[in-house]
Jmol script that loads the backbone (N, CA, C; Angstrom):
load data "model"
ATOM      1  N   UNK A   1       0.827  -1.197   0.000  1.00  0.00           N
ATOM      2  CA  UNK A   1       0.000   0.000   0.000  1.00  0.00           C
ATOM      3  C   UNK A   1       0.871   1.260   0.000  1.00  0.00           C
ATOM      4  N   UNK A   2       1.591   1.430   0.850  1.00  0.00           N
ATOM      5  CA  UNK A   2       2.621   2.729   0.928  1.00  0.00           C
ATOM      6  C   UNK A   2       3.434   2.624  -0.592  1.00  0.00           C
ATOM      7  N   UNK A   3       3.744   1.419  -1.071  1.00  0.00           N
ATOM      8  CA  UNK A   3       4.273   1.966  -2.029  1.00  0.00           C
ATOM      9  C   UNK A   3       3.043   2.755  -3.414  1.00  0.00           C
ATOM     10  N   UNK A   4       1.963   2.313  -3.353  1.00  0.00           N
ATOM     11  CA  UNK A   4       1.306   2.919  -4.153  1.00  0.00           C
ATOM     12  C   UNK A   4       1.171   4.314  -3.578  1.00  0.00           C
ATOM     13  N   UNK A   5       1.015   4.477  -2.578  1.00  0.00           N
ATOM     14  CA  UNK A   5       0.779   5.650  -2.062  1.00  0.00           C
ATOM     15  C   UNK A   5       2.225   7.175  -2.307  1.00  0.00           C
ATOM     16  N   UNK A   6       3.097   6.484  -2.267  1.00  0.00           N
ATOM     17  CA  UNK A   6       4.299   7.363  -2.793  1.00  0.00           C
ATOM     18  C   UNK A   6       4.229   7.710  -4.138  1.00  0.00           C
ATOM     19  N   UNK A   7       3.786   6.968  -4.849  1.00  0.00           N
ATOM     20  CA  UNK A   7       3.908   7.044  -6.494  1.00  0.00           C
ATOM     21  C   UNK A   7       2.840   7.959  -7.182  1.00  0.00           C
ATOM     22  N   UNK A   8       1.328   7.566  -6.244  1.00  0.00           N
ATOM     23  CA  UNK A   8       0.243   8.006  -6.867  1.00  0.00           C
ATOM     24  C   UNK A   8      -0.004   9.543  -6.962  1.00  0.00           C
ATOM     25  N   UNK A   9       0.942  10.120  -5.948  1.00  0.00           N
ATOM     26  CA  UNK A   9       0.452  11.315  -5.909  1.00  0.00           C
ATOM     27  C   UNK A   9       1.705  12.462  -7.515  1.00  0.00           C
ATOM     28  N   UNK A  10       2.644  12.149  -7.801  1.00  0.00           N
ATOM     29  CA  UNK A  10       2.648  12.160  -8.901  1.00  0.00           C
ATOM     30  C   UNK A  10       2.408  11.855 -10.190  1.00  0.00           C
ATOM     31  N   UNK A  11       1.336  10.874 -10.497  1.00  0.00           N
ATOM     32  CA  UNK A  11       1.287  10.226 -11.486  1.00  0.00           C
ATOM     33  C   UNK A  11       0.211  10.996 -12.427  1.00  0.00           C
ATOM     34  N   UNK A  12       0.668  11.489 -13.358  1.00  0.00           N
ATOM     35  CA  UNK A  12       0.238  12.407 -13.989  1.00  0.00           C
ATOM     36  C   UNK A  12      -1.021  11.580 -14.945  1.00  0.00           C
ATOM     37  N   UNK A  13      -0.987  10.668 -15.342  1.00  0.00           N
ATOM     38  CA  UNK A  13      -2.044   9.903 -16.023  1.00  0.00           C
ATOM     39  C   UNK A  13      -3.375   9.391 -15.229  1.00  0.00           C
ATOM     40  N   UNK A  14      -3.160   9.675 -13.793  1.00  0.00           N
ATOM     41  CA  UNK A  14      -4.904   9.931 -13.722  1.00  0.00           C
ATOM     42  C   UNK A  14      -4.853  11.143 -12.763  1.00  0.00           C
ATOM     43  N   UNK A  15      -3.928  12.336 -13.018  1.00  0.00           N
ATOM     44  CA  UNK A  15      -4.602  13.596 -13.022  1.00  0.00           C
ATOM     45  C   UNK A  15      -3.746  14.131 -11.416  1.00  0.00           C
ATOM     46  N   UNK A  16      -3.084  12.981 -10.964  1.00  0.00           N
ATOM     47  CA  UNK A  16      -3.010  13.542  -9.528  1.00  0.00           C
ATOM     48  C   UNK A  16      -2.156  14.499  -8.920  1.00  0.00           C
ATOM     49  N   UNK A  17      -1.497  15.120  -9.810  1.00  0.00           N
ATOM     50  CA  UNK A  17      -0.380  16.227  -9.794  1.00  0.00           C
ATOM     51  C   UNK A  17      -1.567  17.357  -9.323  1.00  0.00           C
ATOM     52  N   UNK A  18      -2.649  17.530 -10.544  1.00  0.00           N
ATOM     53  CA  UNK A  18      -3.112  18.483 -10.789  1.00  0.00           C
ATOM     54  C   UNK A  18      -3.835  18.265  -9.322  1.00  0.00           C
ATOM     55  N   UNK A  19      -4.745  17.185  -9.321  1.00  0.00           N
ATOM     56  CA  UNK A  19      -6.044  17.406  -8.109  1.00  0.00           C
ATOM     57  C   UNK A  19      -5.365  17.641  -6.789  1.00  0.00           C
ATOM     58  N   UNK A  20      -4.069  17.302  -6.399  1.00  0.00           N
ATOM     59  CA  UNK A  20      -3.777  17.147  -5.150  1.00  0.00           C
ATOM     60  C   UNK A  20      -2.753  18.717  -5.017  1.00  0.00           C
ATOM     61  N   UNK A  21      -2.517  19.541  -5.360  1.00  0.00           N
ATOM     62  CA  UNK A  21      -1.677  21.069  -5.719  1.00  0.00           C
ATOM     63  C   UNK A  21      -2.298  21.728  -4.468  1.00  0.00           C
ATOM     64  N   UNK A  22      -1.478  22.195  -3.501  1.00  0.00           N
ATOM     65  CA  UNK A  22      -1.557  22.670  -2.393  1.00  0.00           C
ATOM     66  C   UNK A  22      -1.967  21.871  -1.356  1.00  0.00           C
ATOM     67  N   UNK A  23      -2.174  20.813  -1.426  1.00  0.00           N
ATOM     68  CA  UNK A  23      -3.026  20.157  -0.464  1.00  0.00           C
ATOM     69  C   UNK A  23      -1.564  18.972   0.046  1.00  0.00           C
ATOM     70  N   UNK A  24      -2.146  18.150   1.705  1.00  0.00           N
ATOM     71  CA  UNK A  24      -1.171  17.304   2.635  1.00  0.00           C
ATOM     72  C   UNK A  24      -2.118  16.719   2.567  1.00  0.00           C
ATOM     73  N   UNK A  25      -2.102  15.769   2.355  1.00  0.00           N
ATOM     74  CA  UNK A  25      -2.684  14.298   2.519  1.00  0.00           C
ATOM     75  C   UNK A  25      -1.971  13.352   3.555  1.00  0.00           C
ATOM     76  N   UNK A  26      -2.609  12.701   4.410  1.00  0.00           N
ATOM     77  CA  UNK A  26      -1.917  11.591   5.626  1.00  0.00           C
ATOM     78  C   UNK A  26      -2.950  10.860   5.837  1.00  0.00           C
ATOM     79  N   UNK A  27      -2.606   9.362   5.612  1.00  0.00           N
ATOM     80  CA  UNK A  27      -3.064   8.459   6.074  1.00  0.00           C
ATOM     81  C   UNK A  27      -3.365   8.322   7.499  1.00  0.00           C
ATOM     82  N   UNK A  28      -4.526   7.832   7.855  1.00  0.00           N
ATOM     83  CA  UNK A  28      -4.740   8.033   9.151  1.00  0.00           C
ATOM     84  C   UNK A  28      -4.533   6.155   9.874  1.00  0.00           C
ATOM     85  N   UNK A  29      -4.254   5.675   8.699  1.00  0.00           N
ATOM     86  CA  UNK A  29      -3.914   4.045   9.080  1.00  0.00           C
ATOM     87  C   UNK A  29      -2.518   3.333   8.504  1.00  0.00           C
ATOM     88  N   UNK A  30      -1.756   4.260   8.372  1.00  0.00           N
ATOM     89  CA  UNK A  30      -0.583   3.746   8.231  1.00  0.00           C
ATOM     90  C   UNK A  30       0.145   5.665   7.914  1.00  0.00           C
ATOM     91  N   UNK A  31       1.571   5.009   8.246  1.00  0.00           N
ATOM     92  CA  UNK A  31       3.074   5.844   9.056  1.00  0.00           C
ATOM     93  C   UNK A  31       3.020   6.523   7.238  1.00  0.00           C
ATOM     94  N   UNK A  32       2.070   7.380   6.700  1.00  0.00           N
ATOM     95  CA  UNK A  32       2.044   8.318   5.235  1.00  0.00           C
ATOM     96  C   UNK A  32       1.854   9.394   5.054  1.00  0.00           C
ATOM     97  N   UNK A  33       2.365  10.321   4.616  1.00  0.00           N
ATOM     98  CA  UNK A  33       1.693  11.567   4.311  1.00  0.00           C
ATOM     99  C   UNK A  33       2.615  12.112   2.977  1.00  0.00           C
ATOM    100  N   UNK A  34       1.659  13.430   2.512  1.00  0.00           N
ATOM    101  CA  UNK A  34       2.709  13.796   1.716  1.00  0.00           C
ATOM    102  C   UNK A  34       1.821  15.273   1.327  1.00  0.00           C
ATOM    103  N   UNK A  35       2.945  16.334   0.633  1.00  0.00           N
ATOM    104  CA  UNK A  35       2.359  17.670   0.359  1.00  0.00           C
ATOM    105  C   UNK A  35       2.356  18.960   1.779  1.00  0.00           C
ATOM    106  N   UNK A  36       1.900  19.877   1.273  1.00  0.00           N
ATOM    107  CA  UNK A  36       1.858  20.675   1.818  1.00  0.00           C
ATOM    108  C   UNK A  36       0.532  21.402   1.397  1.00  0.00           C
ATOM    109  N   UNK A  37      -0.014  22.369   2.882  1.00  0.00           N
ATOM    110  CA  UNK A  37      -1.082  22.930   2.773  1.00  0.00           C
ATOM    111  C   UNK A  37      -1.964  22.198   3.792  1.00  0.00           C
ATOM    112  N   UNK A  38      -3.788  22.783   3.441  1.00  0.00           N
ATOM    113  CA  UNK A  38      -4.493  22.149   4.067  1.00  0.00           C
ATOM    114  C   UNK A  38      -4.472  20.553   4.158  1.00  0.00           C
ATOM    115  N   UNK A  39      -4.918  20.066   5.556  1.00  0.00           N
ATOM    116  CA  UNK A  39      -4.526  18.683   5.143  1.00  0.00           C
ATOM    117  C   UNK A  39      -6.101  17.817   4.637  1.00  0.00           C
ATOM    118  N   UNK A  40      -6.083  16.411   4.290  1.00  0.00           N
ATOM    119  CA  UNK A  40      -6.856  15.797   3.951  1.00  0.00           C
ATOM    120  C   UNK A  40      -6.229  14.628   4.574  1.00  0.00           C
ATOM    121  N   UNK A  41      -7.404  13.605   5.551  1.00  0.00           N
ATOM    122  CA  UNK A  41      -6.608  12.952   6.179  1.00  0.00           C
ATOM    123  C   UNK A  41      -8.064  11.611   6.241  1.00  0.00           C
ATOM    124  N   UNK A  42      -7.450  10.186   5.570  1.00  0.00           N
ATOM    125  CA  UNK A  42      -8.751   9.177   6.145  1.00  0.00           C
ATOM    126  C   UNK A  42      -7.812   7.900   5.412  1.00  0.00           C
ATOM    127  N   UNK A  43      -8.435   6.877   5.806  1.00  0.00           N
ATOM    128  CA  UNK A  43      -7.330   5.289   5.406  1.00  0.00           C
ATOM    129  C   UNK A  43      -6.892   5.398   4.122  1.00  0.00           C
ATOM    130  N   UNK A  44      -5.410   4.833   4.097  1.00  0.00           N
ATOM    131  CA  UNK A  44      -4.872   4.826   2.265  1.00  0.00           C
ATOM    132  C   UNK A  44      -5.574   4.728   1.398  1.00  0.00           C
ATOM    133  N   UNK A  45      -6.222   3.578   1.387  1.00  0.00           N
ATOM    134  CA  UNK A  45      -7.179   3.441   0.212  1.00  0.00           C
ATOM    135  C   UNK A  45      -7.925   4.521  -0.203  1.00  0.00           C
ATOM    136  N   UNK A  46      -8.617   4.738   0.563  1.00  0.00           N
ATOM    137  CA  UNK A  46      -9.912   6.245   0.472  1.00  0.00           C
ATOM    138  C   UNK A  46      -8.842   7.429   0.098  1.00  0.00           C
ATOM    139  N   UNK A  47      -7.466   7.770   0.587  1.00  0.00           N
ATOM    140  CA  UNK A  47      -6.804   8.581  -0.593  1.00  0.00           C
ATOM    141  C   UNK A  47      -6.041   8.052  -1.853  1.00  0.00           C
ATOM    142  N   UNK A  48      -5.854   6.896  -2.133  1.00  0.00           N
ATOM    143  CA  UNK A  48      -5.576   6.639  -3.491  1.00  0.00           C
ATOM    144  C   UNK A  48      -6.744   6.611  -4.575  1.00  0.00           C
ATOM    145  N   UNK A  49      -7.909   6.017  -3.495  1.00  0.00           N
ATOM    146  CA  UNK A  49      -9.123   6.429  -4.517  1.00  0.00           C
ATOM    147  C   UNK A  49      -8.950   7.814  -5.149  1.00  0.00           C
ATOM    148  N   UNK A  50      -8.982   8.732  -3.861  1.00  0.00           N
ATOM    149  CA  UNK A  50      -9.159   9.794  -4.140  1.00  0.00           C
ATOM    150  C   UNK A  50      -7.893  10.515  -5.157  1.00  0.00           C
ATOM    151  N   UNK A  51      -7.320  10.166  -4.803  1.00  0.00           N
ATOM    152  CA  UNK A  51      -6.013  10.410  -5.948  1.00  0.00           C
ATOM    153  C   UNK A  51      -5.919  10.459  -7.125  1.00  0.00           C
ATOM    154  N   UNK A  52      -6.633   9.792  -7.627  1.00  0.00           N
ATOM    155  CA  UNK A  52      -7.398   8.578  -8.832  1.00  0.00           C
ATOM    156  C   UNK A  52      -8.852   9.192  -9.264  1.00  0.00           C
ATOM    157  N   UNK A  53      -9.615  10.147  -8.168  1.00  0.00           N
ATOM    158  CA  UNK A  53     -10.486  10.842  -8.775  1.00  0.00           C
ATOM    159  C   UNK A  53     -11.898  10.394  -8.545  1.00  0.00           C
ATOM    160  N   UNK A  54     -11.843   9.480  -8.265  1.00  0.00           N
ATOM    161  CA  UNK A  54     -12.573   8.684  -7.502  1.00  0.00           C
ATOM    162  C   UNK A  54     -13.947   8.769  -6.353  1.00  0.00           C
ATOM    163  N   UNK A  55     -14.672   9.784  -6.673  1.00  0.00           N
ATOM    164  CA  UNK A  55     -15.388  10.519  -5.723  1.00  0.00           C
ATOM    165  C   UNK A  55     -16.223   9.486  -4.345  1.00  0.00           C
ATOM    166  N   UNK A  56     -16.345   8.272  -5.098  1.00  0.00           N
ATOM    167  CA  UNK A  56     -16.773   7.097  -3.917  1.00  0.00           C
ATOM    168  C   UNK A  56     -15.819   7.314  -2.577  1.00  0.00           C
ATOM    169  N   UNK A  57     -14.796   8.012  -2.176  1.00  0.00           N
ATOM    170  CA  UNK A  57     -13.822   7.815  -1.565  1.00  0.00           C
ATOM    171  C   UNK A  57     -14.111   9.025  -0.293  1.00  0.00           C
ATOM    172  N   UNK A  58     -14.796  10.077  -1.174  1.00  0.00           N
ATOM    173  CA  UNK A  58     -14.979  10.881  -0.263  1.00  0.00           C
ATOM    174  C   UNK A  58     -15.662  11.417   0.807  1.00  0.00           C
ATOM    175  N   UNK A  59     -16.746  10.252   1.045  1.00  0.00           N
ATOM    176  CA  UNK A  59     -16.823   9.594   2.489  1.00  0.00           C
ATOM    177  C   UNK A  59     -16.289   9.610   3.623  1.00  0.00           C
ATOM    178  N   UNK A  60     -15.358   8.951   3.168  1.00  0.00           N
ATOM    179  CA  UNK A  60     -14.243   8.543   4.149  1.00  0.00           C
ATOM    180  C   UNK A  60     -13.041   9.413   4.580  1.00  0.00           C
ATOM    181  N   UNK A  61     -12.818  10.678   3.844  1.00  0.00           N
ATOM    182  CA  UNK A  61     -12.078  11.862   3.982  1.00  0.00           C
ATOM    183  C   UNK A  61     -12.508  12.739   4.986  1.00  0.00           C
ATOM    184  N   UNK A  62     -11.498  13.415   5.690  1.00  0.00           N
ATOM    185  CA  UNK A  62     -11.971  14.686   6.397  1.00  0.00           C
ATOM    186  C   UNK A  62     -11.091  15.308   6.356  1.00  0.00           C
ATOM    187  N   UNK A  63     -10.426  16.567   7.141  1.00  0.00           N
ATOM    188  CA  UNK A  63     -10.088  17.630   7.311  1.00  0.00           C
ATOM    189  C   UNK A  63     -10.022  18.982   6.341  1.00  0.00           C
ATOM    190  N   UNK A  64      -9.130  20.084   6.585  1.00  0.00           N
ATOM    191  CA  UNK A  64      -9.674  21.211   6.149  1.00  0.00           C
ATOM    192  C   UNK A  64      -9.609  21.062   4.675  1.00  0.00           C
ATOM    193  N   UNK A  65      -8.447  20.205   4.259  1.00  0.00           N
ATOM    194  CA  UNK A  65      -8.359  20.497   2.755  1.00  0.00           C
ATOM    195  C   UNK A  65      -9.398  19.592   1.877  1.00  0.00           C
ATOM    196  N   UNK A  66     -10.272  18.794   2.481  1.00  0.00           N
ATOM    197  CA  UNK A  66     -11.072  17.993   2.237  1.00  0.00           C
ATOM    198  C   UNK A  66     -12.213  18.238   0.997  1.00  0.00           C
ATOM    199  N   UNK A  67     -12.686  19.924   1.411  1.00  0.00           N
ATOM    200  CA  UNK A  67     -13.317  20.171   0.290  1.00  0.00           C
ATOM    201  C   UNK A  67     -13.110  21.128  -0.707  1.00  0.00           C
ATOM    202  N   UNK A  68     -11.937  21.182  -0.584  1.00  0.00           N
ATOM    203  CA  UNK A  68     -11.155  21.693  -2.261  1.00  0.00           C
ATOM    204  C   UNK A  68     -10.921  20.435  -2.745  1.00  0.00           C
ATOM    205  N   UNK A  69     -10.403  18.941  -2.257  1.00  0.00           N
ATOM    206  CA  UNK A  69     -10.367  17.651  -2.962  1.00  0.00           C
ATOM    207  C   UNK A  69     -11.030  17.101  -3.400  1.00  0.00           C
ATOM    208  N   UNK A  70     -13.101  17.269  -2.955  1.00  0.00           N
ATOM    209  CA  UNK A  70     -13.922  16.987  -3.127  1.00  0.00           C
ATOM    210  C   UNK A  70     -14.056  17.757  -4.816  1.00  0.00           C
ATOM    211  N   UNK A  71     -14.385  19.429  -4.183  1.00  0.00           N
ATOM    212  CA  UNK A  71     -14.683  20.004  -5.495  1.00  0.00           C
ATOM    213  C   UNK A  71     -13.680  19.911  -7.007  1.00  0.00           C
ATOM    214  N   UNK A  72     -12.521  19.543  -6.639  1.00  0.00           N
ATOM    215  CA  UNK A  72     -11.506  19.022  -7.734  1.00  0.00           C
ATOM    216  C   UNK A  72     -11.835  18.187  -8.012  1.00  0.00           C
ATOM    217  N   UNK A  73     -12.463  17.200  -7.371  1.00  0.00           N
ATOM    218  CA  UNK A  73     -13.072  15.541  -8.009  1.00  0.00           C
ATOM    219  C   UNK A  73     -14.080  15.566  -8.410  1.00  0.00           C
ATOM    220  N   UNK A  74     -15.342  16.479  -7.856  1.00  0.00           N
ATOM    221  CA  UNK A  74     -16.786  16.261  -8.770  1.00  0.00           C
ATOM    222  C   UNK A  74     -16.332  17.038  -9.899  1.00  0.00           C
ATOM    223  N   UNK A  75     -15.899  18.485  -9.969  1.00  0.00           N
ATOM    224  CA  UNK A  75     -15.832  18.780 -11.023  1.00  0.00           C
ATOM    225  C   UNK A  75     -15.203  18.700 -12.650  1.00  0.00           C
ATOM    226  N   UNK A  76     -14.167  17.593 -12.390  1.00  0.00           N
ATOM    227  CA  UNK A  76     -13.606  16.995 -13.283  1.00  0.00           C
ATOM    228  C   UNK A  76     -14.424  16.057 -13.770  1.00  0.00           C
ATOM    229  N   UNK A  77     -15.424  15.492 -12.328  1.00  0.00           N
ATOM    230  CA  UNK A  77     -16.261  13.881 -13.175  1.00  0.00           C
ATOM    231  C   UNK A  77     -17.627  14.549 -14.225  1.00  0.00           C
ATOM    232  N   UNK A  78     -17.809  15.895 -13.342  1.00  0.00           N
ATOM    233  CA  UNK A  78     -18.741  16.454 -14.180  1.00  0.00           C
ATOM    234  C   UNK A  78     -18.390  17.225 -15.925  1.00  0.00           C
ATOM    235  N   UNK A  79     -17.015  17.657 -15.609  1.00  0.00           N
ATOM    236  CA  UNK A  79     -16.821  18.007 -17.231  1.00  0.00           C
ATOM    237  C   UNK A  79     -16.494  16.396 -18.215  1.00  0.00           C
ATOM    238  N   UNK A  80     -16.289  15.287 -17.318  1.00  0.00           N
ATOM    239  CA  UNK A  80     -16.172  14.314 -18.252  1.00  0.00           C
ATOM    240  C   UNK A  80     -17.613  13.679 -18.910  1.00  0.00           C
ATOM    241  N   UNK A  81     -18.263  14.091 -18.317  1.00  0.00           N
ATOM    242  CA  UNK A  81     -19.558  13.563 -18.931  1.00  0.00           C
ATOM    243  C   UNK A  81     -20.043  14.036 -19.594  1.00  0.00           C
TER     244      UNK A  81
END
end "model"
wireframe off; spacefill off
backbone 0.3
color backbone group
């Protein structure tokens, strides 16, 4: 898991450079974090979802940077449709 979690947040092919820009993300179930800024903080998975764009994920997210990650994720799913 951590290793996906190191990788995903650069991986430019599903977007996560762009969605995650200002924002700290930390796992709240394993020794992860990464970025700077407001944080966004809930189990790996629920941020690689979210990484990935994934709006099912955001449930399981909280803190301050939570809903600039949200609105970066609906609004991308909404211009894809």
């Amino acid at each position: 898991m951590q290793a996906a979690l190191r990788f995903a947040p650069g991986a430019r092919p599903i977007g996560a450079p762009r969605r995650l820009r200002g924002l700290r993300l930390a796992a709240t179930d394993l020794d992860w974090s990464t970025g700077d800024g407001p944080t966004v903080e809930g189990p790996g998975e629920a941020l690689l979802m979210a990484m990935a764009g994934r709006p099912a994920a955001l449930p399981e997210l909280s803190g301050a940077g939570t809903p600039t990650l949200a609105e970066r994720i609906t609004s991308a799913a909404s211009a894809d449709r």
